[in-house]
N, C-alpha and C positions, 0 to 999 in steps of 0.2 A: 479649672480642673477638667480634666481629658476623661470621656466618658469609660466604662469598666470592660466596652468590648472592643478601646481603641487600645486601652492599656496591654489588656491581655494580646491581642495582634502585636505588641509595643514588648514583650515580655517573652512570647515565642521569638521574635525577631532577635533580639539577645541571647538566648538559649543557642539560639542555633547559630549564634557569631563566632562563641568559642567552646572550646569541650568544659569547661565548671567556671559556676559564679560563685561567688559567697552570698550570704542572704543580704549583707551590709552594702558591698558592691551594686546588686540589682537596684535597691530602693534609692541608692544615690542614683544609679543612673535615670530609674522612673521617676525620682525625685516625689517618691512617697515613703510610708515606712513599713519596717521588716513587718511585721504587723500585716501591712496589706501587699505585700509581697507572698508572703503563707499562704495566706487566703485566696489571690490568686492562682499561686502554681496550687492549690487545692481543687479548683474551678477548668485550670487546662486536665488534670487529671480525671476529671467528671466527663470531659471532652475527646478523652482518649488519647490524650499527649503521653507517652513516657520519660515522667519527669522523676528521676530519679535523686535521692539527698543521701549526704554525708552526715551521719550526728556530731557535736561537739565544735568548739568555737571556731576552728579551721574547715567546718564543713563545707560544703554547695551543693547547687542543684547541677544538671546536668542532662542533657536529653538522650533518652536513647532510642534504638530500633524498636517498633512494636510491630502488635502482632497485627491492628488496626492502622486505618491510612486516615490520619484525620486532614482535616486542611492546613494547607501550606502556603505559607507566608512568602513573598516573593516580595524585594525592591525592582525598582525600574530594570534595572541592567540585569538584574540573574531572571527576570522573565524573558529579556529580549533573547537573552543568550538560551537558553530554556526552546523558546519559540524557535530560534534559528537552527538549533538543534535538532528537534525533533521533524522541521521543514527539511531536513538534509536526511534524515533517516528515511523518513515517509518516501523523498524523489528517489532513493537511491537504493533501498532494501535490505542497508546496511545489517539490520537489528534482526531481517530474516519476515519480524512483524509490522514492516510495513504498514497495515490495516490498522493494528493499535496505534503505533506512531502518527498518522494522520488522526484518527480520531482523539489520540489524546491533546493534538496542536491545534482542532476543531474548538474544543471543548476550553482550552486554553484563552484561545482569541477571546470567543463567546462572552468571557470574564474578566478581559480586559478593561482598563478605564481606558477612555477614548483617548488619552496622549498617550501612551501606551502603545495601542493599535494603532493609531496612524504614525508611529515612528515606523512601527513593525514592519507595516503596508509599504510606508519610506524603503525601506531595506529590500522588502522583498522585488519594489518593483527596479533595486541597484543592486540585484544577486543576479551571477548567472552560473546554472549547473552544468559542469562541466559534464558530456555525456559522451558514451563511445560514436563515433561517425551513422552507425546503420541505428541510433537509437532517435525517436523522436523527441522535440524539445517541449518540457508543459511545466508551468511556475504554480508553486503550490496554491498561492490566489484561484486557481479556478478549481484547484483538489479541493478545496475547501468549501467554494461552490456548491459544486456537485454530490460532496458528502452533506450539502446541509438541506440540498433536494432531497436527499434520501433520507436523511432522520425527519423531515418537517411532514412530509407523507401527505403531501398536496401535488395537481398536477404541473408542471410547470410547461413553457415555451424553449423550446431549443432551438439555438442558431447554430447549423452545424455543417463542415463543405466535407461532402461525401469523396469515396476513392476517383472520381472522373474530376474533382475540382469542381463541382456544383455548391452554388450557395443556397438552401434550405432550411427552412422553419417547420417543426413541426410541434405538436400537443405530445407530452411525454408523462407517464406515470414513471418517477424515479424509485428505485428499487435498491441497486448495493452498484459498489465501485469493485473493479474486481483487479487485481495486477498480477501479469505474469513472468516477472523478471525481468523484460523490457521495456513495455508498455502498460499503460494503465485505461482500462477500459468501464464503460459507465453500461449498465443493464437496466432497461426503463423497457415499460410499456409502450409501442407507437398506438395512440390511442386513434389516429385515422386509421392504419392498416387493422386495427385489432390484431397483434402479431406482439410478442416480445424480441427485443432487437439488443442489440451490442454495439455501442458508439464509442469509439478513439478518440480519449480525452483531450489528446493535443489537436483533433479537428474541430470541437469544439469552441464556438466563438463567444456562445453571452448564453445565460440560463436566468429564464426570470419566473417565479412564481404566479400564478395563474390566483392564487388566493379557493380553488376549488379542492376540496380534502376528496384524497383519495383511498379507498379498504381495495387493498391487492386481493384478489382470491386466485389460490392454487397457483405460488409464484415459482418459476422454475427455479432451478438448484444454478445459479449466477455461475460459478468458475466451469460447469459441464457444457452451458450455453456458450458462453466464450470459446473454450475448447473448442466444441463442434464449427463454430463460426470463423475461427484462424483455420482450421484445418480444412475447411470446404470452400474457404473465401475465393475470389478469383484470381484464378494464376492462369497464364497462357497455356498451360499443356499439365496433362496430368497421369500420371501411372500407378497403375493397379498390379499389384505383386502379391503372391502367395507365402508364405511364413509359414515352417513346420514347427510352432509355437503356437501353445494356449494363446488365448486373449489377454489372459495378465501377466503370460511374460512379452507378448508383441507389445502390450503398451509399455513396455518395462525399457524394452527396444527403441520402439519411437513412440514416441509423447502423444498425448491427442491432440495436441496443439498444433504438431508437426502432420498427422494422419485421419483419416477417418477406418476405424477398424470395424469387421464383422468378422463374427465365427463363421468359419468356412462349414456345409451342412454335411454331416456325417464321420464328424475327425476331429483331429486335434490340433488343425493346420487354424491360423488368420486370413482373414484377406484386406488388405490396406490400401487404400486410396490415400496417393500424396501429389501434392501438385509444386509446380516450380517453375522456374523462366522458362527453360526448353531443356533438350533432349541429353544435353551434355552432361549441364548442371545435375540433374535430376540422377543420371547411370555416376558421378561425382559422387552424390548423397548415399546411393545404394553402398556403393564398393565402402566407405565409408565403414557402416552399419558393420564388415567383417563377419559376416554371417550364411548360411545358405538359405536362398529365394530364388521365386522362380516370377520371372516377368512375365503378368497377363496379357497384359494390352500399356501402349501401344507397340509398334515393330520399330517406331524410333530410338524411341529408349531403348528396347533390346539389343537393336543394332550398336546403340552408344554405348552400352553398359558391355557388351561382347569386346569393342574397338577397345574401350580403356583396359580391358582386362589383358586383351593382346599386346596393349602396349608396354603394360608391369610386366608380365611373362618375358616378354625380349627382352626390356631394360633390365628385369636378374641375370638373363644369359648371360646378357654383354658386360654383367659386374657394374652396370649405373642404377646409382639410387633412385628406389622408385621414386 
């Protein structure tokens, strides 16, 4: 005889096979009687199942939508499919929630039986996600890593090859994973520099736990860290333009990720530090933007950003698209 809390796993699993059973049907297929069929969907109900019944001899039960989320019953294949699903959400943003989507495919693994997972892991390391050319490539195996440095709240060891291509080890207090549409970026303490830092998931080589618990105090705000760090990162050349725009229409303009903004002193103008390959690209970006600004610094960009603008002007004269 199958113990009362395989059954009942045994009894959800049927419910949710087809939309209505009969009370007759169920006990045959649990191979007990209506009797303790009752008394278990009495017991998923205790449980927060909504198991709803028909009176009279054609009745059944039936599950339906609640308002609670009790646990869910998963065979082999509808986890794997489950997993590979929410591993394609999480790389790609699909959902919007990202963040949920990785933590719910976290939390999934976590409660896997071990053939289960290692089919999963099978899969994951025969997946490849198809990404746009300028995006970098990271397999959800180490998203899951790094979210689980962050929930476990101990210091760990990062193997990580910086922007020059250097290979680096350092002590990290893990903190939150952050993503910003392209990239997925990891916010940890460097416990040698005493500095909070911003690491590129896909440079990221191996992350091991140190076994030391770590208490954060006073941790910054992850997505504004990031921000400032894409926007000040190093680029060959960089320009500083004025904007007759508040601060929250300039960031409305360009992103933080794309800038660094200050309120210009005494007005209602911005001022925006953006950097780029060189001088082309950069007066490219601006005319872009379709807006009036006025270039600080440097005289290259201004030079380049004058030249393109002369260039559009003629090519309307001459009736060629800009």
């Amino acid at each position: 005889m199958i113990s009362t809390s395989a059954r009942l796993l045994r009894l959800v699993s049927l419910l949710s096979a087809r939309p209505s059973w009969t009370c007759a049907d169920l006990a045959k297929q649990m191979a007990v009687t209506e009797r303790t069929v009752r008394r278990d969907v009495a017991r998923l109900r205790e449980l927060g199942y909504g198991v709803e019944s028909d009176p009279g001899p054609w009745g059944g039960y039936r599950l339906r939508a609640g308002a609670r989320v009790p646990p869910l019953i998963l065979d082999e294949e509808e986890a794997l499919a489950v997993a590979v699903g929410l591993r394609e959400a999480a790389l790609s943003g699909v959902l919007g929630g990202d963040q949920a989507a990785l933590s719910a495919l976290l939390k999934l693994r976590q409660v896997l039986p071990r053939r289960i997972a290692d089919r999963l892991s099978e899969m994951d390391a025969a997946f490849v996600h198809t990404t746009r050319l300028d995006e970098p490539q990271i397999v959800s195996g180490m998203l899951l890593e790094l979210a689980g440095a962050c929930i476990r709240g101990e210091r760990s060891r990062l193997s990580y090859r910086d922007r020059e291509g250097r290979d680096t080890v350092r002590d990290v207090d893990p903190y939150r994973l952050v993503h910003t549409g392209r990239r997925w970026y990891f916010v940890a303490r460097d416990v040698t520099r005493d500095e909070w830092r911003t690491f590129r998931a896909d440079r990221v080589g191996r992350i091991q736990p140190t076994g030391l618990p770590v208490k954060l105090i006073d941790p910054p705000d992850p997505a504004l860290l990031v921000s400032h760090s894409i926007a000040t990162g190093a680029y060959p050349l960089y320009v500083t333009i004025r904007l007759p725009l508040t601060m929250e229409q300039a960031l409305r303009l360009i992103p933080p990720t794309v800038g660094a903004h200050r309120p210009e002193e005494g007005g209602d103008a911005t001022i925006v530090d953006i950097g780029g390959p060189d001088a082309d690209g950069l007066a490219k970006y601006l005319l872009s933007l379709a807006t009036p600004l006025r270039v600080l610094s440097p005289d290259a960009v201004r030079e380049a950003l004058l030249r393109r603008t002369r260039e559009l002007f003629e090519d309307n004269v001459n009736g060629q698209p800009g």
